[in-house]
N, C-alpha and C positions, 0 to 999 in steps of 0.2 A: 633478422636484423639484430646486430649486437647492442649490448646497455650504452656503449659510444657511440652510434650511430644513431640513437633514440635520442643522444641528448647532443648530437650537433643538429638533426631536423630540428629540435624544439629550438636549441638555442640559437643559431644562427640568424633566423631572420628575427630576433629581440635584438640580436649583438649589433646587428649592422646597423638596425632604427636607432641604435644609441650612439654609436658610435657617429654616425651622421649627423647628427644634430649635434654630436658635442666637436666634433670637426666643421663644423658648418664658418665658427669664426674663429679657430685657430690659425696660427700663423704659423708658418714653413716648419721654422725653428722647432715650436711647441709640438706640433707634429713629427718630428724628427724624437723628441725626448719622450712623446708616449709609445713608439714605435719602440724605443728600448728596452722599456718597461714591459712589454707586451711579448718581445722578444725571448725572455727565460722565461714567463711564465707558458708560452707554448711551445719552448722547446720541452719544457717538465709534460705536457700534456703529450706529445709528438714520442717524444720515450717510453709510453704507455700503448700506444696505435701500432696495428701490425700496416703491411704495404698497402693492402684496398683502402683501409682505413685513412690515410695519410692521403693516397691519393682523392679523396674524394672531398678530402678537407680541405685540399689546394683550390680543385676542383670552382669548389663553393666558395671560399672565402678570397684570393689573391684577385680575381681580376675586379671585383667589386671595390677591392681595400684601394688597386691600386689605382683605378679609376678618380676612385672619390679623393685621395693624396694628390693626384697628378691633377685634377680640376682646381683646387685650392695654389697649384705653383706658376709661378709667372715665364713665359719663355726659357729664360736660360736656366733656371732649375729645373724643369723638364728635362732639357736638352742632357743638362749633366746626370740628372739621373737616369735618364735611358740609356746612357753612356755606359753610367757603371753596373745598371741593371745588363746588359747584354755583355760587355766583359766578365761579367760573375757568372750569368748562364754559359759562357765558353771554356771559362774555368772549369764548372761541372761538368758539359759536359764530356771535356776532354778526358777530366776526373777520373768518369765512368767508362768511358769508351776506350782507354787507356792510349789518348791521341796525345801527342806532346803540347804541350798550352803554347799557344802564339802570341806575342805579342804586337799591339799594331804600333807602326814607328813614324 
């Protein structure tokens, strides 16, 4: 087990207990503006991780994040953001698959 994988086991389930409770009464918005923030500092971490690495971060951290974001949004922010969550996963994976990107009309 690498020095990064010793310190996402320690740190992730600290991250999450904080993050929850400090998302507990945030509003859409303010949730929207820490996710930005949050944003380059793990892209800087993410440029550091080889691909197990990466994958195991996902892994652990995205369906928790996204759970607890998507509990906090009322119907139609859901709605929109599944929207553009699953347009973006089509963009990738088209990305990757070297499929031509569709769009829905």
């Amino acid at each position: 087990m690498g020095l990064m994988d010793k310190m996402i086991e320690f740190m992730m389930p600290r991250m999450m207990r904080m993050m929850k409770k400090r998302m507990h009464n945030m509003k859409p918005e303010e949730m929207e503006k820490m996710m930005e923030g949050m944003h380059e500092m793990m892209e800087s971490c993410f440029e550091e991780m080889d691909a197990e690495e990466l994958e195991s971060t996902m892994h652990d951290m995205m369906p928790k994040m996204m759970d607890e974001c998507f509990s906090k949004m009322n119907l139609e922010q859901r709605d929109g953001m599944l929207t553009m969550c699953k347009e973006m996963l089509h963009e990738i994976e088209c990305k990757y698959d070297d499929k031509p990107v569709e769009t829905e009309s």
